[in-house]
GUZA-563431 format. One record per residue (C-alpha): residue in one letter; x, y, z. Coordinates in steps of 0.05 Angstrom, whole numbers, plus 5000, padded with zeros to 4 digits. Layout:
BEGIN
AXYZ;...
//
This chain:
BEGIN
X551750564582;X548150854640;X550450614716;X544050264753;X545050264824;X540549914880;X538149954949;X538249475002;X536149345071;X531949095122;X524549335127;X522850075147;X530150275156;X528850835107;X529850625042;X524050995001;X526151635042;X533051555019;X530851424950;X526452014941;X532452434969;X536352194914;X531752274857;X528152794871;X522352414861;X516552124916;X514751514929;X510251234981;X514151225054;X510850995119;X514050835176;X512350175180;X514649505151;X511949275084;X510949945047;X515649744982;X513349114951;X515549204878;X521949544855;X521650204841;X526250624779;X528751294786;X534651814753;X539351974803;X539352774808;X546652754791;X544952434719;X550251904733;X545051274727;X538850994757;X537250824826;X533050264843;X529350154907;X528649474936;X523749184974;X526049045054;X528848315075;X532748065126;X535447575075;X537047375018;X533246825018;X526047035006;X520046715041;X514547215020;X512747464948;X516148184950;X522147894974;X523047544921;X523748084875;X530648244913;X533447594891;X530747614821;X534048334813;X541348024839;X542247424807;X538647704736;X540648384729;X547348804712;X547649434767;X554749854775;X553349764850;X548749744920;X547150204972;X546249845040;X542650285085;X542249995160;X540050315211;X544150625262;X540150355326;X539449675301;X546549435275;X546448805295;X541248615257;X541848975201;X548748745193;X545948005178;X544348285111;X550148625096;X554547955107;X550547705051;X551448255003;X558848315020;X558847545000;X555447724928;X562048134916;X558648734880;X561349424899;X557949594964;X556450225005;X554150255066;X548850845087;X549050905165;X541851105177;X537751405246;X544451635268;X540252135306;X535251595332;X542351155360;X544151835395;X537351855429;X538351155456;X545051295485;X548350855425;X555651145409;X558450875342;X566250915326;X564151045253;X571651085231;X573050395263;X567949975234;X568850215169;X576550025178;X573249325197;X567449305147;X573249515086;X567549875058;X564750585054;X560350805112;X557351515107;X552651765159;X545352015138;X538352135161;X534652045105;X527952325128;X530452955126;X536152955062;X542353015104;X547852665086;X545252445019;X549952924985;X554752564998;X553151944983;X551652224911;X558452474911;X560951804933;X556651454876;X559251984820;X566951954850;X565951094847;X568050994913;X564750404919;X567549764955;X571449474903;X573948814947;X574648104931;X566747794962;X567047555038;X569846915054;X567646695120;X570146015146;X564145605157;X567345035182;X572444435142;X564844075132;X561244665110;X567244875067;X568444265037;X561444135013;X562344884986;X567844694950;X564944104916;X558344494895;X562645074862;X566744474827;X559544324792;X557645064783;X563545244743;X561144744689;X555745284677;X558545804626;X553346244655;X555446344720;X561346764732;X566846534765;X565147144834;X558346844844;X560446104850;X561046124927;X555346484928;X550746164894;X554245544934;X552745795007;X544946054982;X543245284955;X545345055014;X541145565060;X534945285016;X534145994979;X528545724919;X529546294872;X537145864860;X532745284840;X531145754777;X537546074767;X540445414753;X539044844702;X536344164723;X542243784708;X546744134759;X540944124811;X540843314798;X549143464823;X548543824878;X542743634919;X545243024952;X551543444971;X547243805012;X544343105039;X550542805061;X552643525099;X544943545137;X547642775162;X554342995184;X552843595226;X549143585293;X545944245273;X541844515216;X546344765157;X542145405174;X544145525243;X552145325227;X552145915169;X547446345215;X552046235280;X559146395237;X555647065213;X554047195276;X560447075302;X563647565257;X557148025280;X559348115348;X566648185326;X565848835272;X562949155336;X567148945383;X570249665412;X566850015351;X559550085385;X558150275462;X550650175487;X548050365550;X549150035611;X541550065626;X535549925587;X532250615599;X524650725587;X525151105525;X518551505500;X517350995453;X516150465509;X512150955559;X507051065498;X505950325471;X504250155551;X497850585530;X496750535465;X497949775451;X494749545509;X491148945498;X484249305525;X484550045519;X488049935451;X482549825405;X477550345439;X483250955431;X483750735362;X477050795344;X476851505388;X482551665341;X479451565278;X472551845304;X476752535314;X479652475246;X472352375220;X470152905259;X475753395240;X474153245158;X467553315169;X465553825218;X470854325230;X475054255168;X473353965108;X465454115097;X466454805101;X471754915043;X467454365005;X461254725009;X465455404986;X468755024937;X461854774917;X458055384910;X464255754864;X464255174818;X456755174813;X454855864814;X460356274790;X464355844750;X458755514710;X455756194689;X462956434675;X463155844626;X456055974598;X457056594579;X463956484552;X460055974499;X455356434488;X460356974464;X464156424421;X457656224392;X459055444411;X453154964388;X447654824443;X448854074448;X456954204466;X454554704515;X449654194552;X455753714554;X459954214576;X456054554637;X450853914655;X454353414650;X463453574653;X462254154703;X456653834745;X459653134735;X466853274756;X465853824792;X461853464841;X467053074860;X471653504861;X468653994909;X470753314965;X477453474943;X478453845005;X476253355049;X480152805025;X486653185031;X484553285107;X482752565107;X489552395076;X493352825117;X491952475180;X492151805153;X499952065128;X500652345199;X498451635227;X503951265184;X508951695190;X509251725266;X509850935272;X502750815300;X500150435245;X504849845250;X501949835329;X494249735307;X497549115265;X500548855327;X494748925362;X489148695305;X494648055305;X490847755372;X483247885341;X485447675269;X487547025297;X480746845309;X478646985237;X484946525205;X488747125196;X495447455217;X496248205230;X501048245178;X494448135130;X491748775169;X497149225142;X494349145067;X486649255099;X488949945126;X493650235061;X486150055031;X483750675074;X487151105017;X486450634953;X485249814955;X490149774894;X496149914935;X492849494987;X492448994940;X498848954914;X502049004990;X500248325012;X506248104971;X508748235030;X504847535068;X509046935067;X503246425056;X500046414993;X492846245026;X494046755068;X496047255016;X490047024970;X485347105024;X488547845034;X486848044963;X479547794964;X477648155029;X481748845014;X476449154967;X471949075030;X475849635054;X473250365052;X477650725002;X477851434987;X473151374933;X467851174960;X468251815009;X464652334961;X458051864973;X459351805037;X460652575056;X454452765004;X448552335042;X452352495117;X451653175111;X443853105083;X441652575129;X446852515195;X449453245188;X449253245263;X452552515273;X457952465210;X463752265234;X460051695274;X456151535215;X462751465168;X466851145224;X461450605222;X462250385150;X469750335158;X468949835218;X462849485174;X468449425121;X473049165167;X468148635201;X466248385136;X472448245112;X475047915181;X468447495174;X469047305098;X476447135115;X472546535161;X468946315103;X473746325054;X479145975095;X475045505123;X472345265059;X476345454996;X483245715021;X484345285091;X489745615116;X496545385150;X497545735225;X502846345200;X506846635260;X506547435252;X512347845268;X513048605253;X518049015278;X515749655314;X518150265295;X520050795341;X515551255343;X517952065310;X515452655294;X512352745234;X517053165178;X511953745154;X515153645084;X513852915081;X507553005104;X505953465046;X509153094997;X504752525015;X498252855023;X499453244957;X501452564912;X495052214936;X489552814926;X493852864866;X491552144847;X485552304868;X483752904811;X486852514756;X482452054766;X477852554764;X480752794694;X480751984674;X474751604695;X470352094726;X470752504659;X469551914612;X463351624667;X460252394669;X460152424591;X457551724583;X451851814636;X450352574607;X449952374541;X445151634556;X441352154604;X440752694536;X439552164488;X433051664478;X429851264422;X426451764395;X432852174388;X436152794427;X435253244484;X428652764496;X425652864568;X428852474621;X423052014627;X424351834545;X432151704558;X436951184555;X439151184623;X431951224653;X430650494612;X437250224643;X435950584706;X429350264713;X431549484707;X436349594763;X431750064806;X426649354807;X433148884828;X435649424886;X428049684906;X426849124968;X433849474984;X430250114998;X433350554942;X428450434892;X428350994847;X431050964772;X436351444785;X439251094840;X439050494805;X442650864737;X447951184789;X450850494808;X452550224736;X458950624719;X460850624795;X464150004772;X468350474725;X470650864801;X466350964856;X467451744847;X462951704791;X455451504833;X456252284855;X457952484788;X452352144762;X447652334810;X449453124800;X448152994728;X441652654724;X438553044783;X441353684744;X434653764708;X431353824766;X430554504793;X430554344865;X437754134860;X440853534880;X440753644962;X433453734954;X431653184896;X436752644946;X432552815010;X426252684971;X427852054950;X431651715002;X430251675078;X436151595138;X434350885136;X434750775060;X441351275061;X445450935101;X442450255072;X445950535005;X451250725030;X452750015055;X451249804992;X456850274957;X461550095014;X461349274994;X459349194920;X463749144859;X470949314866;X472049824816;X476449674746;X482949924778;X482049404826;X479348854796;X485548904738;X489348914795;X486448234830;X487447954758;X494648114752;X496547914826;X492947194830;X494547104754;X487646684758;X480346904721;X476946474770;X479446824839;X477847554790;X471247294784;X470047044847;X472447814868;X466448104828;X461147694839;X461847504917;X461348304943;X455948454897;X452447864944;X454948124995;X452648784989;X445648544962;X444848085019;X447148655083;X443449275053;X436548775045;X437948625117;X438849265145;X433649525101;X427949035122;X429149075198;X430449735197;X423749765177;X420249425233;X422749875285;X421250475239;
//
């Protein structure tokens, strides 16, 4: 039977990291709370068992929807033992956790994190002495960079786990006695083993609700006025007794084990966030940030691989392939498909291949130094206004690389409303795929203004959300007031590796996508674009897609983008929004002016960027719509996610579009 092992700790103290130095694998890291929200599976690279990595709590007592997958996996699941990781510069809080896990009773060891951060800050740890106080392993790592994790593999494959009796902390002859009672009822169950009585005891009365499912009704009917009588004989919550022992016992363990500074020096961490959080320069040096970003894909980067890129595939490449058929002697309808409609279909998007991996890059560069979890903090005070926290702003800007992790991260938001509300305003967000239409009609129509031009669609993306947020929770979700509280991380130097590693994995995403849906949307649009009623290889005019293309081109015309082909390009968007380009490159492949030529002929500034608004808002694609399904478990909020952007969209681009118009 193979060993499972877990990973525990607070939020951003490096869990992912440390998991991806175990396994080999990658995972998403950022250095920023709320980046695991599902529990992740990998082979240890010693083949002794699995490693799972946990989402981040303080507790074990979960008040958000991520958290509760740490419970679930404890109380439901058979694991050999748990890795702890705290961080080094933060014990005493980290600690809090590790009381509770040393009260489960499972083998334990403890990875001592940021050693190198607690250095920085003048923190000296007797490492030898609280392990002699914790009775448990401690090994030192960093695991940003791999060091130490040796080790700890060793440790894992040599079982020197923690193999103690759980913690028994004296709560009190009130608190203990009511313990005592609800473990009397507890050991009725022949499911619970004997270990876990306590600690199921001491989590029912801390008001953790995943218990409520781990035991049967009949107990529950026991216990509960226990926990009634105890609230009426203390003068304090049962909370703050159990929270004030721990601590306690805190402040005890490092007692002569840690020395701090005397001083509160100004590290660099706190001379930076008087700049860049400030609660009026803030903002504006964010949006200068991203405008350089833009600029840097766009201008001095990006454009010029993509147009090198563009002309090999197009040029070179496709005659290479031509005359490869030729020789073979393959049939004239495969080699259509082939070089009109996989090579110009695909290949159109993936000449932007190099532009997202700049794109990505900085975005990685971004998260990794810490500054993302500051634009939370400071989108916190404006969100307010729009019945939001900032915590629902950290979903909103992982949507800058894909809105189905975005999605799936406001797990993360205690209130339900307020997670709801999340989901059905993330897909407003300007994801990755939707940058190949963005980059194409920039570089025709704003070639001298891009990065201004694509900077303004991600604010647009962001305002509409913030503003639908004030519909929605005014009307359908009211919302309770949620108190927002991130931790800020300090900020670090980016590892080059890590930085790789996490611009690779997402252009990586982004081509097999390109091999997925933008293969199946380029063959499906070549072949309605080849074939007609009156059979194949008609004239575009006689084909499939010009009859479909036509009945939308009516609907979006008053939009300004009235042409067929526009109107045929937006259909199997819904598939990915990759595909519109491959679409386009395929239907405007017959023409022998080229696309660049055949776009600028049928679409103005005013109509382009009126598109492109359109792109930015409308349908979420499949990926993300299966996505809404599966985290709201409801057809009617999926729906509701379909039809309301299309609106949306319909309603802003007919806007723009018309006034536009009158000052044109």
């Amino acid at each position: 039977m193979s060993n499972n092992y877990c990973i525990l700790g607070n939020p951003n103290v490096g869990k992912t990291s440390l998991f991806n130095a175990l396994t080999g694998t990658y995972e998403y890291v950022g250095n920023w709370s709320g980046v695991t929200v599902e529990k992740k599976v990998g082979r240890l690279k010693s083949h002794i068992g699995n490693l799972v990595d946990l989402p981040g709590i303080y507790e074990l007592s979960p008040i958000s929807k991520d958290e509760t997958v740490v419970t679930d996996y404890l109380l439901n699941n058979d694991f050999s033992g748990m890795i702890n990781i705290i961080d080094a510069s933060q014990l005493k809080r980290n600690l809090l956790l590790t009381v509770q896990l040393m009260e489960l009773g499972a083998p334990l060891i403890i990875g001592l994190n940021m050693i190198d951060v607690a250095t920085k800050r003048g923190i000296h740890i007797d490492q030898k002495a609280l392990m002699k106080k914790l009775k448990l392993p401690l090994l030192p790592i960093i695991a940003r960079n791999g060091k130490g994790t040796h080790q700890l593999l060793d440790a894992l494959k040599g079982h020197t786990l923690s193999r103690n009796k759980p913690l028994k902390l004296n709560y009190g002859e009130k608190v203990e006695s009511t313990i005592s009672s609800i473990e009397k009822h507890l050991a009725t169950c022949p499911t619970i083993e004997k270990r876990l009585l306590r600690f199921i005891s001491i989590q029912f009365l801390l008001d953790n609700p995943k218990i409520y499912d781990f035991l049967d009704d009949a107990v529950l009917a026991k216990i509960k006025p226990l926990r009634g009588k105890l609230s009426e004989k203390l003068n304090n919550s049962i909370r703050d007794v159990i929270q004030n022992t721990r601590n306690i016992y805190i402040d005890n363990l490092l007692k002569d084990t840690v020395e701090y500074p005397k001083e509160d020096k100004q590290y660099f961490t706190n001379r930076v966030d008087r700049i860049l959080t400030n609660k009026y320069l803030g903002i504006p040096i964010f949006l200068g940030i991203m405008w350089l970003i833009f600029h840097i894909t766009f201008t001095w980067v990006g454009t010029p691989v993509s147009d090198a890129l563009d002309e090999f595939l197009g040029g070179s490449f496709t005659d290479a392939v031509s005359n490869l058929m030729d020789k073979i002697g393959i049939v004239d309808f495969l080699q259509d498909l082939i070089t009109d409609g996989i090579i110009a279909g695909v290949g159109a998007v993936l000449v932007f291949v190099p532009q997202i991996m700049v794109l990505f890059f900085f975005i990685s560069l971004l998260e990794d130094s810490g500054y993302m979890a500051r634009i939370a903090t400071l989108m916190d005070r404006i969100m307010e206004y729009f019945g939001l926290s900032g915590k629902s702003f950290i979903p909103m800007i992982i949507g800058f690389g894909c809105n189905v992790p975005s999605i799936m991260a406001a797990r993360s938001i205690e209130s339900e409303k307020e997670r709801l509300t999340t989901i059905l305003i993330a897909p407003f967000m300007s994801c990755s795929a939707r940058l190949p239409v963005y980059a194409l009609f920039v570089g025709i129509f704003f070639e001298a203004h891009q990065a201004l031009i694509v900077l303004s669609l991600y604010v647009l993306g962001i305002v509409v959300a913030l503003l639908t947020s004030v519909l929605l929770t005014k009307t359908v979700l009211k919302n309770d007031d949620s108190i927002f509280i991130i931790e800020l991380p300090t900020y670090r130097l980016p590892s080059i590796k890590t930085l790789w590693r996490s611009t690779w994995e997402k252009a990586k995403g982004f081509v097999k996508k390109a091999g997925t849906f933008i293969f199946a949307g380029s063959v499906m649009i070549w072949l309605l674009n080849y074939t007609g009623p009156s059979g194949f290889n008609v004239d575009v005019d006689d084909s499939f897609l010009h009859s479909i293309g036509s009945l939308f081109a009516v609907l979006v015309a008053p939009l300004g983008f009235g042409s067929w082909q526009a109107g045929a390009t937006l259909i199997p968007g819904f598939l990915a929004k990759e595909v519109i380009v491959s679409s386009m490159a395929i239907i405007y492949a017959s023409d022998e002016s080229g696309l660049v030529n055949v776009i600028h002929s049928q679409f103005t500034p005013l109509s382009a960027y009126s598109f492109m608004i359109f792109i930015l808002l409308y349908i979420p694609c499949l990926s993300t719509v299966a996505t809404i399904r599966k985290e709201t478990y409801s057809l009617k909020w999926t729906v509701l996610a379909v039809v309301y952007p299309l609106i949306t969209a319909y309603l802003l681009s007919f806007i723009f579009y018309q006034v536009g118009l009158l000052f044109s």
